[in-house]
Structures are given as C-alpha cells and as structure tokens.
C-alpha positions in Angstrom: -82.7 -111.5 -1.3 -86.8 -112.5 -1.3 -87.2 -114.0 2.0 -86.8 -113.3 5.6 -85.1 -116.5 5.8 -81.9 -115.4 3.3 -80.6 -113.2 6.3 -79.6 -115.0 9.1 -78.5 -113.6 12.3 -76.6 -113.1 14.2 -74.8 -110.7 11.4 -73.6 -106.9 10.8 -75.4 -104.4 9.6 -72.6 -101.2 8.2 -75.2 -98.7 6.8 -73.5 -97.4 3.4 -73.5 -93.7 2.9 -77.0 -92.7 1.1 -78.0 -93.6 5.0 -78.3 -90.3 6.0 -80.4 -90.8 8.6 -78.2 -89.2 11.8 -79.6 -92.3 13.9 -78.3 -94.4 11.2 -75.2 -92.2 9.6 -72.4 -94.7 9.1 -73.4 -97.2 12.1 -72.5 -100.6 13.0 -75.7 -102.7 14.0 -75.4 -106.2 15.4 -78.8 -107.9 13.8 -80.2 -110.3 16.3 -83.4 -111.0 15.0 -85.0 -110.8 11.7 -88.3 -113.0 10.4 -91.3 -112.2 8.4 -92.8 -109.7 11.1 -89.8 -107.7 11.6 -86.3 -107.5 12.8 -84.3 -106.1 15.5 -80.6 -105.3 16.7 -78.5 -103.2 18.3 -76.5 -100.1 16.9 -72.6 -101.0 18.6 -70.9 -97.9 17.5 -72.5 -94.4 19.0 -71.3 -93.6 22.6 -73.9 -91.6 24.4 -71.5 -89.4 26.4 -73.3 -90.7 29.6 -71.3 -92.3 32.0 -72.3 -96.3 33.0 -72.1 -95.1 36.7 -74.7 -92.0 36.5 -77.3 -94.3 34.9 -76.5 -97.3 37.7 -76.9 -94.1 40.1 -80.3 -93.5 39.6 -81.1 -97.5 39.8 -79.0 -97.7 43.2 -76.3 -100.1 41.4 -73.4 -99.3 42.5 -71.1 -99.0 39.4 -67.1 -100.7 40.0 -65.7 -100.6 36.9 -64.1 -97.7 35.0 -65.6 -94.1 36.2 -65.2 -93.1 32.5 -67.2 -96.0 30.5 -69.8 -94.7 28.6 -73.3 -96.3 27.6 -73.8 -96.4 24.0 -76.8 -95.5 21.5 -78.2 -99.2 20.7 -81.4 -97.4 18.7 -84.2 -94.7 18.6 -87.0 -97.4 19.8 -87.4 -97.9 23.9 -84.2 -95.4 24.9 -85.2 -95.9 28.1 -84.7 -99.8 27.9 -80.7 -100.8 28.5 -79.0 -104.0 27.0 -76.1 -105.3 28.6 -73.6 -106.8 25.2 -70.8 -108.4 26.9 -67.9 -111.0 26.7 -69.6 -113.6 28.4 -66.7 -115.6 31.0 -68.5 -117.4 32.5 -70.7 -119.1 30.0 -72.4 -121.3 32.3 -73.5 -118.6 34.0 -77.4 -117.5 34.8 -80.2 -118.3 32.1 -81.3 -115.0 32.0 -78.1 -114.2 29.2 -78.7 -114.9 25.6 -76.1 -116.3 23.8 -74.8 -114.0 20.4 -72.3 -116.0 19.4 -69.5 -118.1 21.3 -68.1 -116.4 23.9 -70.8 -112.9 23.6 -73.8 -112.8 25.4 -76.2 -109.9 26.0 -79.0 -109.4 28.7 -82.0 -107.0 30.3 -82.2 -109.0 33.5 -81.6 -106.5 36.6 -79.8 -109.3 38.5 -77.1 -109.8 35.5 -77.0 -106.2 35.6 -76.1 -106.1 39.5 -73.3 -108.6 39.4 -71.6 -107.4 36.0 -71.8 -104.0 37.9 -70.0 -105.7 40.6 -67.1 -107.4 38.5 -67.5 -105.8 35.1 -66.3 -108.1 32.5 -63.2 -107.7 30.0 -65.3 -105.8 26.7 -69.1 -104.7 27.4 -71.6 -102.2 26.0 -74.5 -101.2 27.8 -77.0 -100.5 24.9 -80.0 -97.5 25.4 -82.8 -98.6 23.2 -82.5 -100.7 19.7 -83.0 -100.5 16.3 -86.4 -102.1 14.6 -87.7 -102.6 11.3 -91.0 -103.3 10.3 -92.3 -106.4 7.9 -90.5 -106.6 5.4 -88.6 -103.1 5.6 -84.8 -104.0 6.4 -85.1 -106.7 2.8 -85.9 -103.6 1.4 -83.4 -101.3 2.7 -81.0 -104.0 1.8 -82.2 -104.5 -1.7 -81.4 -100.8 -2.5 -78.0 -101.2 -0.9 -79.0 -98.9 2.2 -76.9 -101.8 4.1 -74.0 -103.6 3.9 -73.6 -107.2 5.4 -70.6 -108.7 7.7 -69.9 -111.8 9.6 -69.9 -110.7 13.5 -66.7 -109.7 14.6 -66.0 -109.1 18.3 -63.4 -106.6 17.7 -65.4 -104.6 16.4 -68.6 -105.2 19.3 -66.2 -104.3 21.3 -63.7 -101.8 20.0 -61.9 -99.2 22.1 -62.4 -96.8 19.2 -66.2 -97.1 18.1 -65.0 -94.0 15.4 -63.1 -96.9 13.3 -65.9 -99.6 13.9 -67.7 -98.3 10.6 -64.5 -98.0 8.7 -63.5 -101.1 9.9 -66.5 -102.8 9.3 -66.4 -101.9 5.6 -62.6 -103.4 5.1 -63.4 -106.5 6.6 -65.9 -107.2 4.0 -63.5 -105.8 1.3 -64.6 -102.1 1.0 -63.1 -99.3 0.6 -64.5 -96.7 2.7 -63.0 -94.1 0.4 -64.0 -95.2 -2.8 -67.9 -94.9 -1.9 -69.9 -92.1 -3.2 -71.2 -89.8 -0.2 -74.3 -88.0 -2.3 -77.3 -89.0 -0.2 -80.3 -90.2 -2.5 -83.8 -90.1 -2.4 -84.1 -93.1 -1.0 -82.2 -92.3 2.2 -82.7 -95.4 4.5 -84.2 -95.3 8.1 -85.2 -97.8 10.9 -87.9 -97.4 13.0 
C-alpha cells in the first residue's frame, strides 16, 4: 500500500495482536475517512458501561429505548463528542445523517439525536469520541500488519455480543484467531 488512495472507506479495521495498545487491544474500527492528511473512524466494539439514558439525562433527552443500552468507546480523541451509528429506516430522512453504507447512517446533529431518542431504531451505537491517525500513520501501521482489513459488515456494527466482534471480524476475512501469535513487538501500534 503507497498511497492514501489504496484504502478506501468505508472499511474495517480488526487490530491484530502486537496492538497492545489497551485503546486499541483487539478492536473493531469502522474507517470512515482516510486521505493524505489523516484518517478517522470509529472503534464499534468497547461498551463503556454507561447507560444511553444517564448521558441523555444530563442533556435533558429523554431516553425511550432499553434502560440497559450502553454507549460505547468510539476512540481516545474528543470523548466528550458522541456519534450516533445506526440502522438508518428511514433513509430519506433529515440531511444532517451521513450515509455509511446502504441502509447505516451515523450522525452528531442534536435534533437526530432527540427523535432517535424518541423512537430508537432497530441496531444503534452511540459512539464517545473516535479514533484518528495522523499523515500518513495508519499506511504505516498497516504496512507492519498492526491492522487487518474487512469489507463492512453490519452484523458485526451492530452485534449483540461486541466480545465476538473481534473474533468474528478475523473469520470473516479467513483468520484464525487462534492461530496468531500474541507476543507484542516493538512496534506496538497506536492511534492518536
């Protein structure tokens, strides 16, 4: 890989195991953006333990869906900043939502945030902070096999179990979870 353009997005990041990084320890990130400057996605596999409905507390949204749904760790940079991921059904819905791929959409728009409170939708993350890279730095990563790609599968966005999304991951690009070597290098990979 020698150029931003050989990765194109949207696209799984599974990190392999010399990632021993605990941000970055076998997670799932769902790459949205990668060019020369830098790139940027969204770890879908790390529940905070902090419940949806304490969070929409605090920003007087009141919460109707499942008392127990968790938000999830998207990434160390902005943890203050929450991404709704979601399966998008109504896709002609407002143009605040950015399309992922068909049928997943994501948004940071309060209003979105209000009425998916309201009438929570079918599979949905809400994602603390994301993961960046700087210029250049995810090629590299990749180059010394810190990461591992796979087509996006929503299944695995959106898994009841986010314990298997790694594991899963791995198989669905042929891997064998317990065939890979668990010595961390040197080289341990990191995100910003």
């Amino acid at each position: 890989m020698s150029a931003a353009g050989d990765l194109e997005t949207p696209i799984l990041l599974l990190a392999m195991p010399q990632v021993v990084d605990p941000f970055f320890h076998k997670s799932v990130i769902l790459l949205l953006h990668h060019q020369d400057e830098g790139s940027q996605g969204f770890i879908v596999n790390r529940p905070t333990g902090v419940k949806i409905g304490e969070i929409l507390e605090d920003l007087e949204i009141p919460w109707l869906g499942d008392e127990g749904s968790l938000a999830f760790f998207g990434g160390p940079v902005q943890p203050q900043l929450g991404t709704l991921l979601f399966r998008d059904e109504d896709p002609d819905g407002a143009d605040t939502r950015f399309e992922v791929c068909p049928g997943v959409a994501l948004t940071q728009h309060v209003g979105d945030l209000e009425s998916l409170a309201e009438q929570p939708p079918s599979s949905f993350r809400l994602l603390l902070g994301y993961a960046g890279w700087d210029t250049g730095q995810l090629v590299n990563e990749i180059l010394r096999n810190d990461w591992i790609t796979a087509p996006v599968r929503t299944d695995l966005l959106f898994s009841e179990d986010p314990d298997e999304v790694w594991r899963l991951g791995m198989e669905s690009v042929g891997i064998d979870p317990a065939q890979l070597s668990w010595a961390p290098t040197d080289s341990a990979g990191s995100a910003n």
